[in-house]
C-alpha positions as CSV (number, residue, x, y, z in Angstrom):
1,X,-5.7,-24.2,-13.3
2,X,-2.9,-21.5,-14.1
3,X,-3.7,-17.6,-14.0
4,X,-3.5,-15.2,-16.8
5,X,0.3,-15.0,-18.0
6,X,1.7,-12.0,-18.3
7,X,4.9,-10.0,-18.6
8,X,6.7,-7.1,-16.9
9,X,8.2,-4.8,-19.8
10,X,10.8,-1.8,-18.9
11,X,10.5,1.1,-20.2
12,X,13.0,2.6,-22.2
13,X,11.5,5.7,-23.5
14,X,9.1,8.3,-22.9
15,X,6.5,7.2,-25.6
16,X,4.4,5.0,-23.3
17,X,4.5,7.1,-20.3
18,X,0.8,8.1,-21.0
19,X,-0.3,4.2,-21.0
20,X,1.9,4.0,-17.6
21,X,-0.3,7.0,-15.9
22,X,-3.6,5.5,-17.2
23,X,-2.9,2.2,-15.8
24,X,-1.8,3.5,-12.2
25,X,-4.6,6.0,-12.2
26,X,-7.1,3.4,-12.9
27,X,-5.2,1.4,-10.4
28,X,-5.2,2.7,-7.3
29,X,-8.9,4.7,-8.2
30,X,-9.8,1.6,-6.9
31,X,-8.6,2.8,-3.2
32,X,-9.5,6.2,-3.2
33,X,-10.9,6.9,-0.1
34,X,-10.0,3.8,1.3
35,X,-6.2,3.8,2.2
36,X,-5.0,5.1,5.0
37,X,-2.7,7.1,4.7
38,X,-4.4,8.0,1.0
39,X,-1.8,6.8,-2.0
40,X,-0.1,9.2,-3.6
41,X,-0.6,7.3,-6.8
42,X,-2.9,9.4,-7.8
43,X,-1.2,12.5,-8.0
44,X,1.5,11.4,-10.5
45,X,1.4,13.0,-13.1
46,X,3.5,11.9,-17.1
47,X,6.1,14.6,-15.7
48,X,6.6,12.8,-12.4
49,X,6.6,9.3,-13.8
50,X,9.0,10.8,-16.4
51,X,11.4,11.9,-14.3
52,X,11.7,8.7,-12.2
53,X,12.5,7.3,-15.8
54,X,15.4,9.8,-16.0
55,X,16.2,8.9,-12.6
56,X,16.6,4.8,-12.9
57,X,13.8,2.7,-14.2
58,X,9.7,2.5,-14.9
59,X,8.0,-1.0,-15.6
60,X,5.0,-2.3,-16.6
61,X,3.4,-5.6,-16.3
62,X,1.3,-6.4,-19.3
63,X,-1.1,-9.6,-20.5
64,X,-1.4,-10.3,-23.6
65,X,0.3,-7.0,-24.8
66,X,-1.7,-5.2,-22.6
67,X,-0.3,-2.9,-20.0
């Protein structure tokens, strides 16, 4: 029995920066309050995740089209 395919996708623009945030956000909610040291995860923010865009690369896995 195979998983769920999926695909990781690089970003090459700013225009799905918001969908990137949601998905780490709802993420690593998962382990709030349970990760020790806490993640920082949570504190990014569409500037911070934009700049390490600027800075190199940002990907995203997605099934079925679905990040």
């Amino acid at each position: 029995m195979s998983g769920p395919s999926f695909r990781v996708v690089r970003l090459d623009g700013p225009e799905r920066l918001p969908e990137a945030l949601t998905v780490i956000h709802d993420v690593f909610g998962h382990y709030e309050g349970n990760l020790v040291p806490p993640s920082a995860a949570l504190k990014e923010t569409v500037d911070s995740i934009g700049r390490r865009l600027a800075g190199g690369a940002v990907f995203l896995a997605e099934i079925h089209g679905v990040a």
